[in-house]
MARBA-3410 file (N, C-alpha, C, O; in Angstrom, 1 decimal):
127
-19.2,18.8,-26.8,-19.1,17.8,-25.7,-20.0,16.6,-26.1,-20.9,16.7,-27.0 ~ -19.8,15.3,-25.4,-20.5,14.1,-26.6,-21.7,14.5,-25.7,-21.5,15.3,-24.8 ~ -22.7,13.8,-25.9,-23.9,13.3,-25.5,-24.1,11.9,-24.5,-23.6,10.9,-24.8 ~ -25.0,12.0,-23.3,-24.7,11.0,-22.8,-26.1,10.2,-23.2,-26.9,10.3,-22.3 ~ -26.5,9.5,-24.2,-28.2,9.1,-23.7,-28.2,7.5,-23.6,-28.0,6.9,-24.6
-28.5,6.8,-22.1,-28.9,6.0,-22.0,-30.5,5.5,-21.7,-31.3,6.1,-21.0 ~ -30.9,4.4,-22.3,-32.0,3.8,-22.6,-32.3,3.0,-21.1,-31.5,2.2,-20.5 ~ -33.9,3.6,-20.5,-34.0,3.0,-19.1,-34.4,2.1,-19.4,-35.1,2.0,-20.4 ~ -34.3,0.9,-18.4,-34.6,-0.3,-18.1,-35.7,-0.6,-17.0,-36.3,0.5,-16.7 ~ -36.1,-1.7,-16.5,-37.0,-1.6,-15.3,-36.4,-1.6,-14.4,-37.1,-1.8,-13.4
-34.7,-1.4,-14.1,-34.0,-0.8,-13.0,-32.9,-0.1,-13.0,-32.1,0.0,-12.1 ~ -32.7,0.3,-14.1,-32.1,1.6,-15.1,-32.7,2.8,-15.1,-33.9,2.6,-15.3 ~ -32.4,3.8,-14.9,-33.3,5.3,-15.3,-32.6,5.7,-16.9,-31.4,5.5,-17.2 ~ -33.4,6.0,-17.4,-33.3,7.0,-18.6,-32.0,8.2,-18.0,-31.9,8.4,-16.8 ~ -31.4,8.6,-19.0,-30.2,9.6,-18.6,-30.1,10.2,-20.2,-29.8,9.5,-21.2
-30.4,11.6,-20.4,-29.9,12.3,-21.4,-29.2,13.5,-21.3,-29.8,14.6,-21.3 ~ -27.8,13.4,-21.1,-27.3,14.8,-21.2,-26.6,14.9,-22.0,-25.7,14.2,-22.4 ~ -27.2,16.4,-22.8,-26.9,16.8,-24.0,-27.3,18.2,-23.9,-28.5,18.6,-23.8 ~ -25.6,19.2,-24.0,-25.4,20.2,-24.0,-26.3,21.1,-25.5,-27.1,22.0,-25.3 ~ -25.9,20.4,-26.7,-26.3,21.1,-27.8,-28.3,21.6,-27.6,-28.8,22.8,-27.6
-29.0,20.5,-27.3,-30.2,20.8,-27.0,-30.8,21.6,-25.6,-32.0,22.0,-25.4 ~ -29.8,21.7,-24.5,-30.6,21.8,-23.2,-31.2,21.2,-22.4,-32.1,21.5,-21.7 ~ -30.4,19.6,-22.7,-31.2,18.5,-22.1,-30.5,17.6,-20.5,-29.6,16.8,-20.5 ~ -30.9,17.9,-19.8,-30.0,17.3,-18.8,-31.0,16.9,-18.2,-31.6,17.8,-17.6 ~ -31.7,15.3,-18.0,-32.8,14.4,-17.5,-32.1,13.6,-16.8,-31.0,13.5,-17.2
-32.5,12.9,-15.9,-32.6,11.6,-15.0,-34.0,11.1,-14.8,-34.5,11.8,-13.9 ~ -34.8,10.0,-15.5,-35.8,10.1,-15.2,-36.1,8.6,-15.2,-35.3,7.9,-15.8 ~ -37.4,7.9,-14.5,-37.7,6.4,-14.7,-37.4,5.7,-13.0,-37.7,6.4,-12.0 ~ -36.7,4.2,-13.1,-36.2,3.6,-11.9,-35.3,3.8,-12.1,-34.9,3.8,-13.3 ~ -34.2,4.1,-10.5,-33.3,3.9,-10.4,-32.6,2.7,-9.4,-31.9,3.0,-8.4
-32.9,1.2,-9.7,-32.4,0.7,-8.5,-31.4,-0.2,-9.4,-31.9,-1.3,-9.8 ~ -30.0,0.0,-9.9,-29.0,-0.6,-10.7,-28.5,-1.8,-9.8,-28.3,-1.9,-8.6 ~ -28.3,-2.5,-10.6,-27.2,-3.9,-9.7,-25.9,-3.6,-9.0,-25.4,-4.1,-8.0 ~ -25.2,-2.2,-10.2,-23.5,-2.1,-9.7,-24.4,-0.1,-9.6,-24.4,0.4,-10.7 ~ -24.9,0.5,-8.9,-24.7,1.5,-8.7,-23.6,2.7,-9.1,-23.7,3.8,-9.7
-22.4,2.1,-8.5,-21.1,3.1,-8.8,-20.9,2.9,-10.2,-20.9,3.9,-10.9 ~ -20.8,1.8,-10.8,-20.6,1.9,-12.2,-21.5,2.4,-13.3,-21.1,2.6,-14.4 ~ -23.0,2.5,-12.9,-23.8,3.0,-13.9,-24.0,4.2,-13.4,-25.1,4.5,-13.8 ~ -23.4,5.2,-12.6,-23.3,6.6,-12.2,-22.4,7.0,-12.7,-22.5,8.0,-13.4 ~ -20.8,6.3,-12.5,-19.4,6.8,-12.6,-19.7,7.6,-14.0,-19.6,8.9,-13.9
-20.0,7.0,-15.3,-19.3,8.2,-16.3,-20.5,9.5,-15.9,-20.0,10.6,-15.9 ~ -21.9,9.4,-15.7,-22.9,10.6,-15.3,-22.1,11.5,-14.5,-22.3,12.7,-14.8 ~ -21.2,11.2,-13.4,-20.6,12.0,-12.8,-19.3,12.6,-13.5,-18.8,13.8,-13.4 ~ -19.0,11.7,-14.0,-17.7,11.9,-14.9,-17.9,13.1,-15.8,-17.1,14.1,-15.7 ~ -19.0,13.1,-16.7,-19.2,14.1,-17.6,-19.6,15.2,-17.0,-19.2,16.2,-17.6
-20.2,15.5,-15.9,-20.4,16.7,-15.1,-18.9,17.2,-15.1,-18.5,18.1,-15.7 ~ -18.4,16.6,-14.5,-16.8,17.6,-14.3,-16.6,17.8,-15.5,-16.7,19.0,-15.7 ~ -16.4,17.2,-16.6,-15.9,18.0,-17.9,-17.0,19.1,-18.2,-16.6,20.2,-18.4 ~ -18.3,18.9,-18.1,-19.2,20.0,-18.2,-18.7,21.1,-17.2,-18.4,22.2,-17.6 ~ -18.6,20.7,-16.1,-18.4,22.0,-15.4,-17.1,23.0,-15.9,-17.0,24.2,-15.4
-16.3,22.6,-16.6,-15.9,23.5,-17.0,-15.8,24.2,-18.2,-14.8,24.8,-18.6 ~ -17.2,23.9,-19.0,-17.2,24.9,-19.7,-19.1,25.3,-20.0,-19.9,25.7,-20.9 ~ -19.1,25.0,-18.7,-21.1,25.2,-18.8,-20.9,26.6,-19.7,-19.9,27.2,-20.0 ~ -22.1,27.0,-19.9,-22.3,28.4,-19.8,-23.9,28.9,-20.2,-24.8,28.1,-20.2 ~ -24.2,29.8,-20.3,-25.8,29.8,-20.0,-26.6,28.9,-18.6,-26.1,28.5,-17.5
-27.8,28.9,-19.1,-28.5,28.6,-18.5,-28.7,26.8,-17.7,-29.3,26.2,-18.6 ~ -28.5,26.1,-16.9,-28.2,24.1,-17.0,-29.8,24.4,-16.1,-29.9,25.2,-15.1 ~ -30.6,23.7,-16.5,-31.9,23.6,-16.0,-31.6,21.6,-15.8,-31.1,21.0,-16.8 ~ -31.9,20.8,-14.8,-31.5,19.6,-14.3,-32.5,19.1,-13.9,-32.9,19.4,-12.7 ~ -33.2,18.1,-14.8,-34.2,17.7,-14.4,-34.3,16.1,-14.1,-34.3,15.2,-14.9
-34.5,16.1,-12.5,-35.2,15.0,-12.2,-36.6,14.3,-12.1,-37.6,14.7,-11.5 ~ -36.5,13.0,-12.9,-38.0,12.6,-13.0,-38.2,11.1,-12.7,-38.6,10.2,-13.5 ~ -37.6,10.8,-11.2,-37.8,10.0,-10.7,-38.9,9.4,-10.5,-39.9,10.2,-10.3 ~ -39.3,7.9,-10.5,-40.9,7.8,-10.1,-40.6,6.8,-8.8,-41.4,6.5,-7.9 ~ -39.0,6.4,-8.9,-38.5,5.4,-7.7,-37.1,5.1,-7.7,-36.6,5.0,-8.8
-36.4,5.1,-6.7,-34.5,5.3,-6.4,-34.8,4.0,-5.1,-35.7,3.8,-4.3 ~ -33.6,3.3,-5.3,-33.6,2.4,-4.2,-32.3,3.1,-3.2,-31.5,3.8,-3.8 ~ -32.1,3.0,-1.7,-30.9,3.9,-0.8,-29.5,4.2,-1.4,-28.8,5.2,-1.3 ~ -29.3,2.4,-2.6,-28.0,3.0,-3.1,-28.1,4.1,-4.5,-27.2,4.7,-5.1 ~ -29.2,4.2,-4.7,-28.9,5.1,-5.9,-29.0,6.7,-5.2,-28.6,7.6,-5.8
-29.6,6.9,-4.1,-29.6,7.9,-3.4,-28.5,8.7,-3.1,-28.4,9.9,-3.3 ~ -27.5,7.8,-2.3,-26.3,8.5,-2.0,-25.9,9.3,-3.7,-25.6,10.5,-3.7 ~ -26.0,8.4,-4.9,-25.1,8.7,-5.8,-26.3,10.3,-6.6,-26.0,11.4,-7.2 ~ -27.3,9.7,-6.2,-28.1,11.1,-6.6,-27.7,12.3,-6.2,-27.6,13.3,-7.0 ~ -27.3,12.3,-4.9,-26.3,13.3,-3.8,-25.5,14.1,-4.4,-25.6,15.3,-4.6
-24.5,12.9,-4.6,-23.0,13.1,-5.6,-23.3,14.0,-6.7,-22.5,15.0,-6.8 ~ -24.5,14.0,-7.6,-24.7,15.0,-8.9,-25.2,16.0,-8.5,-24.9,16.9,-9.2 ~ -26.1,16.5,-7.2,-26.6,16.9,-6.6,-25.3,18.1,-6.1,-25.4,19.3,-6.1 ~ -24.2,17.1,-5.9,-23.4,18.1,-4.7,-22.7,18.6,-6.4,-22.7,19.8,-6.5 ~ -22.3,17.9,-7.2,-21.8,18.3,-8.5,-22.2,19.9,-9.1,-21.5,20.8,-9.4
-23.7,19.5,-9.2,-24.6,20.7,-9.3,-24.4,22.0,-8.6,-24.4,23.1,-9.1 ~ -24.2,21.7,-6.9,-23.8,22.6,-6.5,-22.5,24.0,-6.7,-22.5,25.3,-6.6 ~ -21.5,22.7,-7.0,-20.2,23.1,-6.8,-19.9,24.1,-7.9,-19.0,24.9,-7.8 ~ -21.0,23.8,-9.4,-20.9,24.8,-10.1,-21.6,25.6,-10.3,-21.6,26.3,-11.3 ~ -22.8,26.0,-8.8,-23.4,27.3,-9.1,-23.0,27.6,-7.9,-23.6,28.5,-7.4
-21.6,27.1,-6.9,-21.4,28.2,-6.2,-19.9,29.0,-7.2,-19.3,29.9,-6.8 ~ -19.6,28.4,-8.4,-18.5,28.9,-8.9,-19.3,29.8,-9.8,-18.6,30.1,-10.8 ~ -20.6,30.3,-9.9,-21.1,31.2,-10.4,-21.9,30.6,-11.8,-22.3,31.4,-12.6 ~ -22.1,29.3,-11.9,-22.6,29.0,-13.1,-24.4,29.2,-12.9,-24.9,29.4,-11.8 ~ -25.1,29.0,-13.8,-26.3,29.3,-13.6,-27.2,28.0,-13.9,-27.7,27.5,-14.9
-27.2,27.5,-12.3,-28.2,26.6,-12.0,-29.4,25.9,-11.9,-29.4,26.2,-10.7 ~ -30.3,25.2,-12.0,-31.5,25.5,-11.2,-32.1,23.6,-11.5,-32.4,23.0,-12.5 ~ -32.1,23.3,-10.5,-32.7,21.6,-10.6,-34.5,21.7,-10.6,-35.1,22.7,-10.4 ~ -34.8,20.8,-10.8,-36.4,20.6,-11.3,-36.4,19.2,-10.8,-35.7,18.3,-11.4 ~ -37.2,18.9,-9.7,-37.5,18.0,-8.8,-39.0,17.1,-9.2,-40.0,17.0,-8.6
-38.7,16.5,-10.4,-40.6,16.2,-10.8,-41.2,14.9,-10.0,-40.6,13.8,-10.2 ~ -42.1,15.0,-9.1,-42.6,14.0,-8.7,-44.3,13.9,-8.9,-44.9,14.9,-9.2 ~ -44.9,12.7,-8.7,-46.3,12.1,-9.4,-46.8,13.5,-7.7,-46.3,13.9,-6.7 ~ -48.2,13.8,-8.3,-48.9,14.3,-6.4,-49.1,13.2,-5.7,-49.0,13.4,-4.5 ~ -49.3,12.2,-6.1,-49.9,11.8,-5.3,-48.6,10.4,-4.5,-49.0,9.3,-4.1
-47.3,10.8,-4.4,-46.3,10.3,-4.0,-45.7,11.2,-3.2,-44.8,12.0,-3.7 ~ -46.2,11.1,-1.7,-45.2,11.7,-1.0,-44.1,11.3,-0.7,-43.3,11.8,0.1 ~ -43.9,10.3,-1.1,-42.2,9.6,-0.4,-41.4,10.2,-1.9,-40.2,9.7,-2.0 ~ -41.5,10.7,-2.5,-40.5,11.2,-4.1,-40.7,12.6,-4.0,-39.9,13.4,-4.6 ~ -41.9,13.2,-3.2,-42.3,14.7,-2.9,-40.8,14.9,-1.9,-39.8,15.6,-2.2
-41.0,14.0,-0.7,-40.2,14.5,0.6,-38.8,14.2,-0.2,-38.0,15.1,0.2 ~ -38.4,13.4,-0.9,-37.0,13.3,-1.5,-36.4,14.1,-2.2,-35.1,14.1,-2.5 ~ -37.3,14.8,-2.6,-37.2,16.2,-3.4,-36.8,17.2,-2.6,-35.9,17.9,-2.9 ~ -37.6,17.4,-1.1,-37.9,18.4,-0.2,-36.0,18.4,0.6,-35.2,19.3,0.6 ~ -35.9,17.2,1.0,-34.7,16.7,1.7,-33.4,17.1,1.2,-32.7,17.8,1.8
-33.2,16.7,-0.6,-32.1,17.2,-1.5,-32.3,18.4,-1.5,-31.2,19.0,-1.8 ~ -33.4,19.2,-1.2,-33.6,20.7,-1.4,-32.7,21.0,-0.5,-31.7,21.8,-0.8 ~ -33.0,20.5,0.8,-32.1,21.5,2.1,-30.8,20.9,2.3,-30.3,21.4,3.3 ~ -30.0,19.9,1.6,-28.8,19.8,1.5,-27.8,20.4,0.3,-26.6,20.2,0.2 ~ -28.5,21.3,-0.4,-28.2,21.5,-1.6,-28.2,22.5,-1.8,-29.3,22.9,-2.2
-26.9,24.0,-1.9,-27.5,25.5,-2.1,-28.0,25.9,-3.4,-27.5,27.0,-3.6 ~ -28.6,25.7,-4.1,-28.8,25.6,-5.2,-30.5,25.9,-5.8,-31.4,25.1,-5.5 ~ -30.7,26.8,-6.3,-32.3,26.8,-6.7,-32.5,25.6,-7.1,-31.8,24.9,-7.9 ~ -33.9,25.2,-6.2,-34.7,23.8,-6.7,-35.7,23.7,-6.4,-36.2,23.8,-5.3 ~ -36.3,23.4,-7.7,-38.3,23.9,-7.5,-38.6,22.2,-7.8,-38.1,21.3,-8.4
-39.8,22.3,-6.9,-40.4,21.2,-6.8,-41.3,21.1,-8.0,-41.5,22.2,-8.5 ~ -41.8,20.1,-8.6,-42.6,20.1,-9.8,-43.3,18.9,-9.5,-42.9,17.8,-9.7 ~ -44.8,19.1,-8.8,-45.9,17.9,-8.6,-46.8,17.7,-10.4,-47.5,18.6,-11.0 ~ -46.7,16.3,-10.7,-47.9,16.3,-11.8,-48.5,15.3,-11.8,-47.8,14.3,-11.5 ~ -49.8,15.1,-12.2,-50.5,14.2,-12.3,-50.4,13.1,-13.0,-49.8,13.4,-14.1
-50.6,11.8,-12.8,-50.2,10.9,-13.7,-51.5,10.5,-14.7,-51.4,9.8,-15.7 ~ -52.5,11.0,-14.5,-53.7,11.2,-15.1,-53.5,11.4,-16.9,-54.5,11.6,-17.6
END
């Protein structure tokens, strides 16, 4: 399956998914100009992933800031994620936010209870 790695910008996030290594990141700003179009192929490749995951998909987000529209579309991977650990695939999201940022703590907390899916919070210091 190709590789997706985009290079973050100051309102781009970083994006590496790549099956061969175990890498599936969203990390940096997310506040894009065209939202739908710099999500569309990230979602896109999930469906072709979902059908042939296998092992272990550990999904890590490392948001430090998302503007409302990137939110909905975080959702969308979010519900993506779901849809293939309720078809039995083996899930588990990783929610990284700074401690000392409760507004990316609670955004974490929020996708948790929309989302059936194991999802562990991960607080770290920016220290």
């Amino acid at each position: 399956m190709e590789v997706i790695k985009i290079v973050g910008t100051d309102d781009t996030p970083t994006v590496i998914l790549d099956v061969e290594n175990e890498i599936f990141e969203i990390s940096g700003r997310s506040l894009p100009e065209d939202v739908t179009a710099f999500y569309e192929p990230i979602l896109d490749w999930l469906d072709r992933y979902s059908e042939s995951a296998s092992g272990k998909t550990v999904f890590n987000f490392k948001l430090v800031y998302f503007n409302t529209a990137s939110s909905k579309l975080i959702l969308d991977i979010l519900l993506k994620l779901e849809e293939m650990y309720e078809a039995g695939k083996d899930i588990v999201i990783k929610w990284h936010y700074p401690e000392d940022d409760e507004d990316m703590e609670e955004a974490g907390e929020e996708y948790a209870d929309i989302v059936e899916v194991p999802f562990e919070q991960v607080g770290y210091s920016l220290d």
